[in-house]
C-alpha positions as CSV (number, residue, x, y, z in Angstrom):
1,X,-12.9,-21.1,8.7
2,X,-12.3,-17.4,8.5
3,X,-12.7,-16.0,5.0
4,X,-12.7,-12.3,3.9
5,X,-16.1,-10.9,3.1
6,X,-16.2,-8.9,-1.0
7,X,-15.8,-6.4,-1.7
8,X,-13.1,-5.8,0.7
9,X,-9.9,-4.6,-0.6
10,X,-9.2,-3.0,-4.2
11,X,-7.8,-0.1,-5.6
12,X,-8.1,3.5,-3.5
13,X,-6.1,7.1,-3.8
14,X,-4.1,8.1,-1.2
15,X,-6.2,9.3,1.7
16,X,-8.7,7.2,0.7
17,X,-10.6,4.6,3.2
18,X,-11.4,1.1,3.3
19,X,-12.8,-1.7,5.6
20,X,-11.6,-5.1,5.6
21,X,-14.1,-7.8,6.7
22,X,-13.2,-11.8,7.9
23,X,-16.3,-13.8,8.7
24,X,-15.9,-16.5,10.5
25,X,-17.6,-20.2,9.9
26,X,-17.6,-22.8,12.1
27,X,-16.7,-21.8,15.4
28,X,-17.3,-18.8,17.6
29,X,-15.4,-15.9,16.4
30,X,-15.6,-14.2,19.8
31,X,-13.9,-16.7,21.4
32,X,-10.8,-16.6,20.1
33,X,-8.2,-13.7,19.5
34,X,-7.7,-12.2,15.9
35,X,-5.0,-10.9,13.8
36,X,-5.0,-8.7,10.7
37,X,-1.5,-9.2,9.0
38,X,-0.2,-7.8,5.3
39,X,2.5,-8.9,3.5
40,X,4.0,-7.0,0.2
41,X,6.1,-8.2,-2.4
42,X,9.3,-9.8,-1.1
43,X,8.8,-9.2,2.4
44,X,7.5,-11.0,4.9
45,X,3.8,-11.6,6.7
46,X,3.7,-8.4,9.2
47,X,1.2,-8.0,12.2
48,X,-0.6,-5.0,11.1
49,X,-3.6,-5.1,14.3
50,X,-4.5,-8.0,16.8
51,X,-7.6,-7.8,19.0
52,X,-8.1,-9.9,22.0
53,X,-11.2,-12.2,22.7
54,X,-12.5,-10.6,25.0
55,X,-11.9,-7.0,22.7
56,X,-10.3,-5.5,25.8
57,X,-7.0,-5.1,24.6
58,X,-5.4,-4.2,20.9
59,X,-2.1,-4.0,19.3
60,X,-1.1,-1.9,16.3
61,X,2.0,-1.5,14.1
62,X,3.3,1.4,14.2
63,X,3.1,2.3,10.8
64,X,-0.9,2.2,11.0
65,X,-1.5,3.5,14.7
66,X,-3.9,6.5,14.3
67,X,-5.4,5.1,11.1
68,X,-6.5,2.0,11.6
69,X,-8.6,0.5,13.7
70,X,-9.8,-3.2,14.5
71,X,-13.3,-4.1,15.9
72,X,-16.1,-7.4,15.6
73,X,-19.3,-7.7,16.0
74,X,-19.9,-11.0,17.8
75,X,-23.5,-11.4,16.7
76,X,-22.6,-11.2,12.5
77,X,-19.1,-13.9,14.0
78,X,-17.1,-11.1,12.1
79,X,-14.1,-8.8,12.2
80,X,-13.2,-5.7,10.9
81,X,-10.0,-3.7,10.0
82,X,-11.0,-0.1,9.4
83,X,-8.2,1.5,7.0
84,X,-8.2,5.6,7.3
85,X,-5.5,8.1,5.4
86,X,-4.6,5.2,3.3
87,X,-0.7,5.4,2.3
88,X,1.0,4.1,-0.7
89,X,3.3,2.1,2.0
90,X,-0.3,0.1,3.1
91,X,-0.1,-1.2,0.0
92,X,-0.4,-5.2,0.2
93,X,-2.0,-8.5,0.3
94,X,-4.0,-8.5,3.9
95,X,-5.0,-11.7,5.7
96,X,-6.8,-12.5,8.6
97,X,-6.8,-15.1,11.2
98,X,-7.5,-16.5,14.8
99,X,-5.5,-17.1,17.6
100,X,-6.0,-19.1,21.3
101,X,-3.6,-16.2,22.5
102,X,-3.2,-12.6,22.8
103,X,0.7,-12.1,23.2
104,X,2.9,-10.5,20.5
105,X,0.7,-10.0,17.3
106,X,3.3,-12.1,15.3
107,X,2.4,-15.0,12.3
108,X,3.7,-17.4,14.9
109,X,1.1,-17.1,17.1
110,X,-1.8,-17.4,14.4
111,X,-2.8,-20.0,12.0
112,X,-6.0,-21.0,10.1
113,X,-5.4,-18.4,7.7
114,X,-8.5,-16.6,5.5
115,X,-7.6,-15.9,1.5
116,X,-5.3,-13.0,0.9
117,X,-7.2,-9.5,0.2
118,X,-5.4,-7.3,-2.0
119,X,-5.4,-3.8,-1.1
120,X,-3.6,-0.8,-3.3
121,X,-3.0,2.7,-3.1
122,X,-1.9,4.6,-5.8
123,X,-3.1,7.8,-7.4
């Protein structure tokens, strides 16, 4: 299973900086893909980064290019989502999860999903 890591998420100013943590247990994290999504009240699960298994290729939303950026560390079987020049607009429940594929960065495409993080910017 993949499961955030606390403290994670909470309560930052804008500008502010966090990092988002998934461990994995059971498998071999570094073998598979993984997604960071968010979702917000009434709207749907967004991609927000993906990282391929082999960490040679990433994907990030537009809205967070610049600012955040995903990494793992094979050896701890854990993820990261760094979160830089936080925004109100980040504001959201963040998941993680793994993938068998490295394609679009959609909710499709991932399942087993970790517990929600909550993560909110506000001065």
């Amino acid at each position: 299973q993949l499961q955030p890591v606390e403290p994670g998420g909470g309560l930052v100013q804008p500008g502010g900086s966090l990092r988002l943590s998934c461990a994995a247990s059971g498998f071999t994290l570094a073998n598979y893909a993984v997604g960071w999504f968010r979702q917000a009240p009434g709207n749907a699960r967004e991609g927000v980064s993906c990282i391929s298994s082999g960490d040679k290729t990433t994907y990030y939303a537009a809205a967070v290019k610049g600012r955040f950026t995903i990494s793992r560390d094979s050896a701890k079987n854990t993820v990261y989502l760094k979160m830089n020049n936080l925004k109100p607009e980040d504001t959201a429940v963040y998941y993680c999860a793994p993938s068998q594929i490295f394609r679009l960065c959609i909710a499709r495409e991932y399942a087993n999903w970790g517990q929600g993080t909550q993560v909110t910017v506000s001065s």
